[in-house]
N, C-alpha and C positions, 0 to 999 in steps of 0.2 A: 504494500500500500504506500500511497505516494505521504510523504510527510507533510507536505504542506495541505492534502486533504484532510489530514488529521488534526493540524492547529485547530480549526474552528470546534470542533468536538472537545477538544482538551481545551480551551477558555470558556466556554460556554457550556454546552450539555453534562459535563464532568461534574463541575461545583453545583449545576441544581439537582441533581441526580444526588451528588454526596449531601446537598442539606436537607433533599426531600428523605432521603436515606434515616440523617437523623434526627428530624423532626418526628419520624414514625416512629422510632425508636423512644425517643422522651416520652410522645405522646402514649405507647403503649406503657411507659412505668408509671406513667400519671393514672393511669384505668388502674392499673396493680394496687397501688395505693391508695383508692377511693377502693376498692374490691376487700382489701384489708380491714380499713377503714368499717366497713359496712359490718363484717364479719364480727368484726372487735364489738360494734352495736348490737349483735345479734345475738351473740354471747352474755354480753352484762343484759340483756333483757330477761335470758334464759334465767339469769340468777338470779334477777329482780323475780321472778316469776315461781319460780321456788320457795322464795323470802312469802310471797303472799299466796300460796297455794289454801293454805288453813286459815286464811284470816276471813274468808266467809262466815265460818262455820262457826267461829271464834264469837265473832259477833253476833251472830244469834242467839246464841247462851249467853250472851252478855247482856242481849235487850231482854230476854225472858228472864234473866234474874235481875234486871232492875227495874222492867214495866210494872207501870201497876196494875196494867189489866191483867197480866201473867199470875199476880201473887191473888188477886179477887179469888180465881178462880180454886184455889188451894185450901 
């Protein structure tokens, strides 16, 4: 190949090639880390979720032993 049809390729096509290269590059660590991110939320919700599993139930024995229509009836 003739080298002078080559220069316009190597000043031009080369470097947008190489920044489109790493701009998808960045841009796929930025997904990674909004992905992480999300996971990390899904987790502490799981344990938030655990922490209030029995606090239903908790509070129903709580309003039947302090209502007073709960004690009338006794």
């Amino acid at each position: 190949m003739n080298p002078s049809a080559l220069q316009p390729f190597l000043t031009t096509a080369l470097p947008i090639m190489f920044t489109v290269l790493i701009a998808a590059w960045m841009n796929n660590q930025g997904i990674d880390g909004i992905h992480k991110r999300l996971d990390d939320i899904i987790v502490r919700l799981g344990r938030i979720e655990t922490k209030l599993d029995n606090h239903d139930e908790r509070i129903v024995r709580l309003e039947e032993r302090t209502s007073p229509l709960g004690r009338v009836g006794r």
